[in-house]
TIMI-742110 format. One record per residue (C-alpha): residue in one letter; x, y, z. Coordinates in steps of 0.001 Angstrom, whole numbers, plus 500000, padded with zeros to 6 digits. Layout:
# residues N
AXYZ
...
//
This chain:
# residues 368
X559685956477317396
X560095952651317786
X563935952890318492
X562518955232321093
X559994952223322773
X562859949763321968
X565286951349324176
X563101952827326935
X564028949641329369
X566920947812330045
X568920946006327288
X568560942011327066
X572352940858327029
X570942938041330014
X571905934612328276
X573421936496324520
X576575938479325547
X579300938114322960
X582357936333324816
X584671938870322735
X586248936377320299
X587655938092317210
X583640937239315296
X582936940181317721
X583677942711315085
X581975941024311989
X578681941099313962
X579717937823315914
X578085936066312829
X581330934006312686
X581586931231315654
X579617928723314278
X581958928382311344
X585468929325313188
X587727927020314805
X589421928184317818
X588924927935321472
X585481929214321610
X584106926812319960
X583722924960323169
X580910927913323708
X579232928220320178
X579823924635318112
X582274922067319924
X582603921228316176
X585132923488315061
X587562921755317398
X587697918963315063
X589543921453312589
X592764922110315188
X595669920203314459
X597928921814316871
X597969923296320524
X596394926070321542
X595142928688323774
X592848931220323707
X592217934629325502
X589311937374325782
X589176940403327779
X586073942440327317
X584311944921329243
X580957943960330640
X577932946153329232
X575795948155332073
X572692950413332012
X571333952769333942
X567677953717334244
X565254955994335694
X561667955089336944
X558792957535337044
X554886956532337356
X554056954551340620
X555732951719342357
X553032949503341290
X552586950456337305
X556469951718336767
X557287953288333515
X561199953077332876
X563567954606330717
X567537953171330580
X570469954082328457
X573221951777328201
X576867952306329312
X580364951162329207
X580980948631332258
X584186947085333845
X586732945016332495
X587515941439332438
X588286938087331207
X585355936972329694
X587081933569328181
X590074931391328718
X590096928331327124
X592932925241325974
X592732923041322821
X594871919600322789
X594296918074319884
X594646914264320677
X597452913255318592
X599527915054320911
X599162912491322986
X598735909451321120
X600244908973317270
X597504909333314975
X594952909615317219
X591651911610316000
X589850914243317560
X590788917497319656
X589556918260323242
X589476921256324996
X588683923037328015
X587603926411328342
X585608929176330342
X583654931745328884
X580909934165330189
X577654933882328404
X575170936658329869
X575419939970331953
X573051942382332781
X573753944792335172
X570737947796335522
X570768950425338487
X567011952115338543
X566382955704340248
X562959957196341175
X562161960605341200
X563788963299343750
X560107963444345128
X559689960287345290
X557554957229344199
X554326956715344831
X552316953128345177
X549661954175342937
X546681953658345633
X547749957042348214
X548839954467350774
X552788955034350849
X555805956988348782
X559333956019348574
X562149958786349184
X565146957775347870
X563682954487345749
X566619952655343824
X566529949436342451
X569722946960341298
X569251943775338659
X572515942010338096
X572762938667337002
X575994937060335406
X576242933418333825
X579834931925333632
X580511928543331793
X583453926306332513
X583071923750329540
X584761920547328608
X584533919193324781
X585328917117321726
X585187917147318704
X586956915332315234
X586405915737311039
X585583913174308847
X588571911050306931
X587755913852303723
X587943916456306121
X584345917958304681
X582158916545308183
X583336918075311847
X581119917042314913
X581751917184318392
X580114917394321977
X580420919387325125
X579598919170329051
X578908922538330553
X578867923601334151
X576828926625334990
X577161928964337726
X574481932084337448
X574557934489339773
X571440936703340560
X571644939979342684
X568325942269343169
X567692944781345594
X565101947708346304
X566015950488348960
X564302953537349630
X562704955558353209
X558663954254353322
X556599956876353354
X553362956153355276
X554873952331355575
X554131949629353177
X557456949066351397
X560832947709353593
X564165947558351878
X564925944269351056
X568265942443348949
X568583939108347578
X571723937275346140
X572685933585345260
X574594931815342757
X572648928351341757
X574768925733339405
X573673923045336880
X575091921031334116
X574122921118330420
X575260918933327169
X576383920867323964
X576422918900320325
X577047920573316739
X578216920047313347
X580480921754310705
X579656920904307067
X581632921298303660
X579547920816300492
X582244918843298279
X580776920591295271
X580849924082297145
X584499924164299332
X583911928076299912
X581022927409301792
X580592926304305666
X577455925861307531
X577091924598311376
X574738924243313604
X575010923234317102
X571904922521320357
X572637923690323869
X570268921750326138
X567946924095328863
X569860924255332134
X568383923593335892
X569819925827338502
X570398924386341852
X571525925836345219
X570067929327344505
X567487929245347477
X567454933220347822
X566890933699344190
X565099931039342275
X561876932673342463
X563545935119340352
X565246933161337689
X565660929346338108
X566652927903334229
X568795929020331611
X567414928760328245
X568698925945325459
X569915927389322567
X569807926832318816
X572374928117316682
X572561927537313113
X575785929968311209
X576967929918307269
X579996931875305904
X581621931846302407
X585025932391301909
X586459933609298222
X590599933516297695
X592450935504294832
X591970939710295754
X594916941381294974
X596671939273292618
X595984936475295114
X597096937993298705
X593612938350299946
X590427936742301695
X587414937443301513
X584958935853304411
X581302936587304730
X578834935103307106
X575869935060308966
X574472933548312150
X571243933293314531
X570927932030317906
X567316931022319148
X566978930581323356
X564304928242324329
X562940927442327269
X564172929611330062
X562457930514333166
X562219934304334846
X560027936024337210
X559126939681337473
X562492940881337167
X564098938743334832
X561260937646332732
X562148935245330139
X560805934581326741
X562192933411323539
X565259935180322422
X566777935557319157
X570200936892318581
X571097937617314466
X574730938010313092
X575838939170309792
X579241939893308576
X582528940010306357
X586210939644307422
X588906941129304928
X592559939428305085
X595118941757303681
X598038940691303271
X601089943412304421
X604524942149304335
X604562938972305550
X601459938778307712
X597812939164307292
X595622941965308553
X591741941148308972
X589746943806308652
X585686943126309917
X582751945227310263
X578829943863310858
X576282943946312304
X574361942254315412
X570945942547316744
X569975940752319761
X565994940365320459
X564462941065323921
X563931937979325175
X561287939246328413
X559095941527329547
X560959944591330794
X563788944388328841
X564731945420325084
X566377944602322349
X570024945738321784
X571303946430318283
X575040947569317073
X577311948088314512
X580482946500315015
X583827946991313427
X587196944775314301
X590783944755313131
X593784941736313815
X597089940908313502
X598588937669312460
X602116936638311220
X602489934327307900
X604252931705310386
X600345931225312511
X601829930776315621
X599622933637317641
X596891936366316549
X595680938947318316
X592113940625317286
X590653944073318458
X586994944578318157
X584345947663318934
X580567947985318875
X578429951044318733
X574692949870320430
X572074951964319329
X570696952417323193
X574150954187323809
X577792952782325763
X579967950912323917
X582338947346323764
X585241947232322985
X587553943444323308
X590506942315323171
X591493938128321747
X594217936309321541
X595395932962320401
X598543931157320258
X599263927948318943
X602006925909319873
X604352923890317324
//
């Protein structure tokens, strides 16, 4: 019964889509701890850990719902199911770490974009239409569209310690959220006139996190990293709607053990939680807290001379507004990637419990 009420509205993916990265399939409960191009998204940290070149790719399909509205105009009562979406790039990012520059220099910077939320609902009313609730008007044909999409084009920093045990690092984001809602339908008895809105407002945020390896406990990792709340400006049609994107929180741990199968193996487990703060919505994108929780293991097997990681998780991401639900999945990955390091290339999959499913492709390469 309460996965029932959880899924009867649309599923909250606004400000936690996962970019696709390989963490995907362990339940995403990995990039706080990884180091790799999206770390300019989760913890600008991990970018202190790359010692060469490189540059990394996602391509992702975009989650969608569907929905169906019964009740009245005025006191809706909605019931979605989530589906499959299109296809794209949903990160593309560079690393150069700074030596490559300058002998002995510290530190690696990067550049990267990456989406960061989607939602993308298409409402129906009944074939007899919707009423207002009072008698005064119905609405033949009633259909409403939410889409909103938040793309990040980030520029950071970050170096290790001289032990190698402390990473920090820093990023500058540019924002660009775009907001499309519409309602159509034929008035009946007048009192309700098809309207749409769109806009695409901008704003800049700062990103900061750590990495952190006990010396008495090398296996272990922890980060944490602080996305300030971002102002959206140039969005005239739409602010009224949704006019800040939330900070976030993110605080991640994962444990690595060596030695399966006579040494050949990995063994990586982690877990991670995102907290957004702070946001701003309006009647149809309320916005609340958010919490987004990760948990998952990664598998190297060694065959021949590469290593296959195997991952499976899970992820649950909170509803973070009234109207919209939480959206739970298990996820399962699988990756390729020579003995030599050069490149890798990761599949991952998630089944949501509120029905569609992801599926992502990423790639890395990293130049000698």
């Amino acid at each position: 019964m309460l996965a029932t009420c959880s899924y009867g509205q649309v599923p909250d993916l606004l400000n936690a889509l996962d970019a696709g990265g390989s963490s995907l399939g362990a339940g995403g409960a990995l990039y706080g701890t990884n180091a790799d191009t999206l770390s300019t998204f989760y913890n600008p940290a991990g970018l202190g850990y790359l010692t060469r070149t490189e540059v990394g790719l996602a391509y992702r399909n975009l989650p969608s719902s569907r929905s169906s509205i019964t009740g009245t105009y005025n006191n809706p009562v909605r019931e979605s199911q989530g589906q499959r979406g299109s296809n794209t790039i949903s990160h593309l990012g560079v690393a150069l770490p700074f030596s490559r520059i300058l002998r002995n220099a510290p530190g690696t910077i990067a550049l990267a974009y990456t989406i960061g939320g989607y939602v993308d609902d298409v409402a129906t009313g009944p074939a007899t239409g919707l009423p207002d609730g009072t008698g005064t008007f119905n609405i033949g044909g009633f259909v409403e569209r939410v889409r909103a999409r938040l793309d990040t084009y980030t520029l950071a920093y970050g170096r290790t310690n001289a032990s190698q045990n402390l990473s920090y690092g820093a990023g500058i984001i540019l924002a660009q959220q775009q907001v499309d809602y519409a309602q159509e339908g034929i008035s009946v008895g007048g009192g309700f006139s098809p309207f749409s809105l769109s806009s695409t407002g901008s704003g800049i945020g700062l990103l900061a996190g750590v990495q952190y390896i006990p010396p008495r406990a090398p296996n272990f990792s922890l980060a944490a990293s602080l996305r300030s709340e971002i102002d959206l400006q140039g969005n005239d049609d739409t602010s009224f709607l949704y006019d800040k994107i939330p900070g976030r929180f993110l605080l991640g741990g994962a444990f690595r053990r060596e030695g399966y199968r006579g040494g050949r193996d990995y063994l990586v487990a982690g877990a991670q939680l995102q907290y957004f703060f702070g946001g701003s919505g309006s009647f149809a994108l309320a916005r609340d807290t958010q919490s987004v929780f990760g948990l998952g293991i990664e598998y190297g097997y060694t065959l021949g001379t590469a290593t296959v990681p195997v991952r499976i998780g899970y992820q649950s991401v909170g509803r973070g507004g009234s109207g919209f639900a939480s959206r739970n999945a298990f996820t399962y990955g699988i990756g390729y990637r020579p003995n030599n390091g050069d490149y890798s290339i990761n599949f991952s999959w998630t089944a949501p419990q509120g029905g569609g499913a992801d599926f992502a492709i990423f790639a890395s390469y990293r130049f000698r």
